[in-house]
N, C-alpha and C positions, 0 to 999 in steps of 0.2 A: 261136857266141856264147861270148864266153870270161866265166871267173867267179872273183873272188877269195875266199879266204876267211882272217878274221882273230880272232884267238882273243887277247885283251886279260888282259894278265895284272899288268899294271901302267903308271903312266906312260914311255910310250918304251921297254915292254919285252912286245913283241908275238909270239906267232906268226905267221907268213902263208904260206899256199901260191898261188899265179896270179899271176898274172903284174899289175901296175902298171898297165895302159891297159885292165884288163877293165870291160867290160860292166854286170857285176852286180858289186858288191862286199857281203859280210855280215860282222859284226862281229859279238862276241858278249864278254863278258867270260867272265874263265876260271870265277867263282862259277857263271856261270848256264850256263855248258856240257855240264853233264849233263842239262837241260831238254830234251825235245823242244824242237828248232826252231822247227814250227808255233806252241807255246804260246808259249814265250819271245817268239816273233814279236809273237802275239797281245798278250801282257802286255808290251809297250817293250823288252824287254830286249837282244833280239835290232837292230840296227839294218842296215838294207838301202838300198842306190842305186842307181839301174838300172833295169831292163824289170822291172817286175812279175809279169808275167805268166809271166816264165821264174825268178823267186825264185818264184812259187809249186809251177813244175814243181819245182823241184830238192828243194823241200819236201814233195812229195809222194813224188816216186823214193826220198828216202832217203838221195840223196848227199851232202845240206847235212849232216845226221846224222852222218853218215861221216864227211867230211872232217873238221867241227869236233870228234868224239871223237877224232880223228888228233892235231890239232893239239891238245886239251887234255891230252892221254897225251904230251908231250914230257918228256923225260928231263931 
């Protein structure tokens, strides 16, 4: 199960990592990107598409975390 992830930094000016035809996709704006995931999740901020069940794995492992401090650390 593939999974994108998208870090919003402005209008049409995004980060993203995965690939276009995934599975789960998450978005996040770059404000709320130092938020835990789970909460951001919990409070709207965070938006998700996809199997649920595997955004909550990936929120649990630690890799949504990851990825999105990735993407919000762009140069």
């Amino acid at each position: 199960m593939s999974v994108q992830y998208r870090v919003v930094f402005g209008k049409k000016d995004e980060a993203v990592e995965g690939p276009d035809d995934a599975d789960v996709v998450i978005s996040v704006g770059a404000a709320d990107a130092t938020l835990e995931p789970s909460v951001a999740f919990m409070q709207g901020k965070l938006k998700a598409t996809g199997h649920t069940g595997r955004l909550f794995e990936l929120l649990r492992s630690g890799e949504a975390a990851a990825a999105i401090s990735r993407l919000a650390s762009r140069p």
